[in-house]
N, C-alpha and C positions, 0 to 999 in steps of 0.2 A: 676485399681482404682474402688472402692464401689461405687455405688450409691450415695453414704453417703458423698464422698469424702475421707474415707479413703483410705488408700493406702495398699495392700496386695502384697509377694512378691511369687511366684509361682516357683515349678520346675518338670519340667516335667517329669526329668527321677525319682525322688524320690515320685512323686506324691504329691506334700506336697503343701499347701497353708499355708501362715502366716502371720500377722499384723506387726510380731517384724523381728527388722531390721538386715537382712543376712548379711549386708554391714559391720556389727561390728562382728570378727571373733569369738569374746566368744560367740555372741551372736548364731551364725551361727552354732557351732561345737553344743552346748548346744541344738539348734533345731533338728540338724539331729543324733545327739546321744537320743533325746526323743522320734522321730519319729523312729527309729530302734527297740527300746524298744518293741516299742508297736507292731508294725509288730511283730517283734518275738514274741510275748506274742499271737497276734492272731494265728500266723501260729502253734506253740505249739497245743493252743487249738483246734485245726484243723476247725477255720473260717474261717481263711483267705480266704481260698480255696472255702467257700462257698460267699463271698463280688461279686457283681456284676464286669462284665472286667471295670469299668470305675471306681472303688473308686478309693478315693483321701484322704489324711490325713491332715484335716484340724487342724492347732496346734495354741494356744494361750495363751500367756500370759507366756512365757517361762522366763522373766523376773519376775515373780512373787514369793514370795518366798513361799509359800502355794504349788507351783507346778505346773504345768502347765494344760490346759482342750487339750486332744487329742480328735477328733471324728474322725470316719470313714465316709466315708460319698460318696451316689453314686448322680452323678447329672441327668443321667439318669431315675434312679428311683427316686428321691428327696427326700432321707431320710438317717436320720444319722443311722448305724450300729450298732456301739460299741462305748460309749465312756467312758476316765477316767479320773480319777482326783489323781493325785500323793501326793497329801495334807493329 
């Protein structure tokens, strides 16, 4: 839970943080079909490989119909990497 009191659901083998709810299976296939996307798109560009050991892919708003916002993002270093917008 956020500071905020929102709620974010975390996984650790996918590295992935999100707001929208895993528990709903559209919703769930729709997040880590977004979050592969991108991965791959980084690793193509051959970033991936330069992202600190600790990023995470933070995704939001996969419910949206504009698209969704991925960031990469290291908490170590505290800063987003790469991010996009599918809109």
């Amino acid at each position: 839970m956020h500071l905020s009191g929102e709620i974010y659901y975390y996984h650790e083998g996918l590295r992935l943080v999100t707001p929208d709810n895993i528990y709903d299976p559209a919703t769930l296939e729709k997040i880590i079909d977004t979050r592969n996307e991108h991965v791959e798109l980084l690793d193509d560009e051959g970033v991936l490989d330069e992202l600190p050991e600790d990023w995470e892919c933070l995704l939001f708003g996969s419910d949206v119909s504009g698209g969704p916002l991925v960031k990469m993002h290291s908490w170590r270093e505290g800063k987003c990497y790469k991010a996009f917008d599918d809109g």
